[in-house]
C-alpha positions as CSV (number, residue, x, y, z in Angstrom):
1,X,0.0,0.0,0.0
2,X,1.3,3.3,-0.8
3,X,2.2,5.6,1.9
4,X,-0.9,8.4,1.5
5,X,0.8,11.5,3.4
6,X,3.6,11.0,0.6
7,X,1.3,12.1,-2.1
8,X,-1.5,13.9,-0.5
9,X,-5.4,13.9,-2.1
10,X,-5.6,16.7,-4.6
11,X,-1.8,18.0,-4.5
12,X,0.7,18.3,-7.4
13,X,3.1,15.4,-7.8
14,X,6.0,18.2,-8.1
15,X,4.7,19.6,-4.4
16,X,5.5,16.8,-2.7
17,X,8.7,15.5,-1.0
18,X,8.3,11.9,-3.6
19,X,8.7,15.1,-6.3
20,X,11.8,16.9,-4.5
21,X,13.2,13.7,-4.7
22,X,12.9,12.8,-8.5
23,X,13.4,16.4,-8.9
24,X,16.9,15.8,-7.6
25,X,18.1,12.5,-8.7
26,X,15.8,11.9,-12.2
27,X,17.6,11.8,-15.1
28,X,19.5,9.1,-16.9
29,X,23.2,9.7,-15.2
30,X,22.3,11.1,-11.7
31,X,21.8,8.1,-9.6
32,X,24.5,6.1,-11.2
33,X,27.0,8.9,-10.4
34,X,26.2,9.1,-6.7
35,X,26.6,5.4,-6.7
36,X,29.8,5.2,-8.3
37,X,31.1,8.1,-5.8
38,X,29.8,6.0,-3.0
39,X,31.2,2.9,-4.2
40,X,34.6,4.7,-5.1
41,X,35.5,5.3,-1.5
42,X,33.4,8.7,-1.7
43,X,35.8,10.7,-3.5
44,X,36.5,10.8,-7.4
45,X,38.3,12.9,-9.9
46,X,36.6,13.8,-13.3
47,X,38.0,11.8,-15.7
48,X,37.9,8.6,-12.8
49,X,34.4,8.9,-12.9
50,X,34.1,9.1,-16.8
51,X,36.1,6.3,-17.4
52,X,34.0,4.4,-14.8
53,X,30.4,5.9,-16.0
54,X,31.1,4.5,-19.8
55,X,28.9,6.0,-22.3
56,X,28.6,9.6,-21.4
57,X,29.8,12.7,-22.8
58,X,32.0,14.7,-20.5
59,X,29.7,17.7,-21.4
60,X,26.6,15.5,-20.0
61,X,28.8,14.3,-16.9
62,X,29.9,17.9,-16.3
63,X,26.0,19.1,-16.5
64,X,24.9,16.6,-14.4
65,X,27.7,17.1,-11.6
66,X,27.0,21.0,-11.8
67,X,23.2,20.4,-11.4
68,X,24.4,17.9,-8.3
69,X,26.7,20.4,-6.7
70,X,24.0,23.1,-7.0
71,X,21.1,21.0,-5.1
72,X,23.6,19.8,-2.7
73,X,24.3,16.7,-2.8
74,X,27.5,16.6,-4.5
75,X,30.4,18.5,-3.2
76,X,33.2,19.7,-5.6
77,X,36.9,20.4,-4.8
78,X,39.0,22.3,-7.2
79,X,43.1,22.1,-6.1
80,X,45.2,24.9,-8.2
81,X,47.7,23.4,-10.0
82,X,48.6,22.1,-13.2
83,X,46.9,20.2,-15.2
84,X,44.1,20.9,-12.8
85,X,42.3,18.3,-10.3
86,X,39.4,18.7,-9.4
87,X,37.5,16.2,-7.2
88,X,34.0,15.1,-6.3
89,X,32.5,13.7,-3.4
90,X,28.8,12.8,-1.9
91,X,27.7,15.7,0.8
92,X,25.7,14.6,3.6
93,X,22.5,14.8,1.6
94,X,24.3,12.5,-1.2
95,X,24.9,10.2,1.2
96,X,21.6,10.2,3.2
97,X,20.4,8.5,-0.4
98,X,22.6,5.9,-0.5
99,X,20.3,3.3,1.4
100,X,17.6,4.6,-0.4
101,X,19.8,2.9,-3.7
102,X,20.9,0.0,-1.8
103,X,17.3,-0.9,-1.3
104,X,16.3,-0.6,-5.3
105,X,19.7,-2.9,-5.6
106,X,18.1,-5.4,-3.6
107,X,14.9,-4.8,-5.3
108,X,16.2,-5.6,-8.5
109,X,18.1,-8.5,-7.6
110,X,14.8,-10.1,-6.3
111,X,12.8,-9.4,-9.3
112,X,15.4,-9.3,-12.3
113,X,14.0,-12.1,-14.5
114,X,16.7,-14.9,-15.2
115,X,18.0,-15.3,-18.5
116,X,18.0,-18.7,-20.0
117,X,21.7,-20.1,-20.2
């Protein structure tokens, strides 16, 4: 049964805390970048996490870590030297949603179908 105070009678999807949260981690690259932080020891550079992510532009990645940093849940830390490093870590709020992921993990263990061998 779905939790009723999470979408109240009558209110927009968007006003709700179930729409903050898409708000902040919808999108095709968003979740899988806080997980690859998380699982990375919480800290990554760049082109670490492009390597890791696969098949993304760095212009997406870049977006997408800007849009993070901005709503707080990704932290960025930009050391001046040369070439520059810059590296990226989960904030408190980017962490708070890491259980939240670990729980669709498990969810999609339990009810990914199994290929025939």
């Amino acid at each position: 049964m779905v939790n009723k105070d999470c979408i109240p009678s009558g209110a927009s999807i968007h006003d709700t805390g179930f729409g903050y949260t898409l708000s902040l981690i919808g999108g095709k690259h968003k979740m899988i970048i806080l997980y690859c932080i998380a699982q990375n020891g919480n800290v990554m550079r760049f082109n670490e996490l492009h390597r890791m992510m696969g098949r993304i532009s760095y212009k997406v990645l870049s977006s997408a870590l800007k849009e993070m940093e901005s709503c707080g849940l990704v932290s960025r830390q930009e050391y001046p030297q040369v070439p520059p490093k810059v590296e990226y870590s989960l904030t408190s709020k980017g962490l708070s949603l890491i259980p939240l992921m670990e729980q669709m993990c498990e969810w999609g263990k339990n009810n990914r179908p199994i290929s025939p061998e």
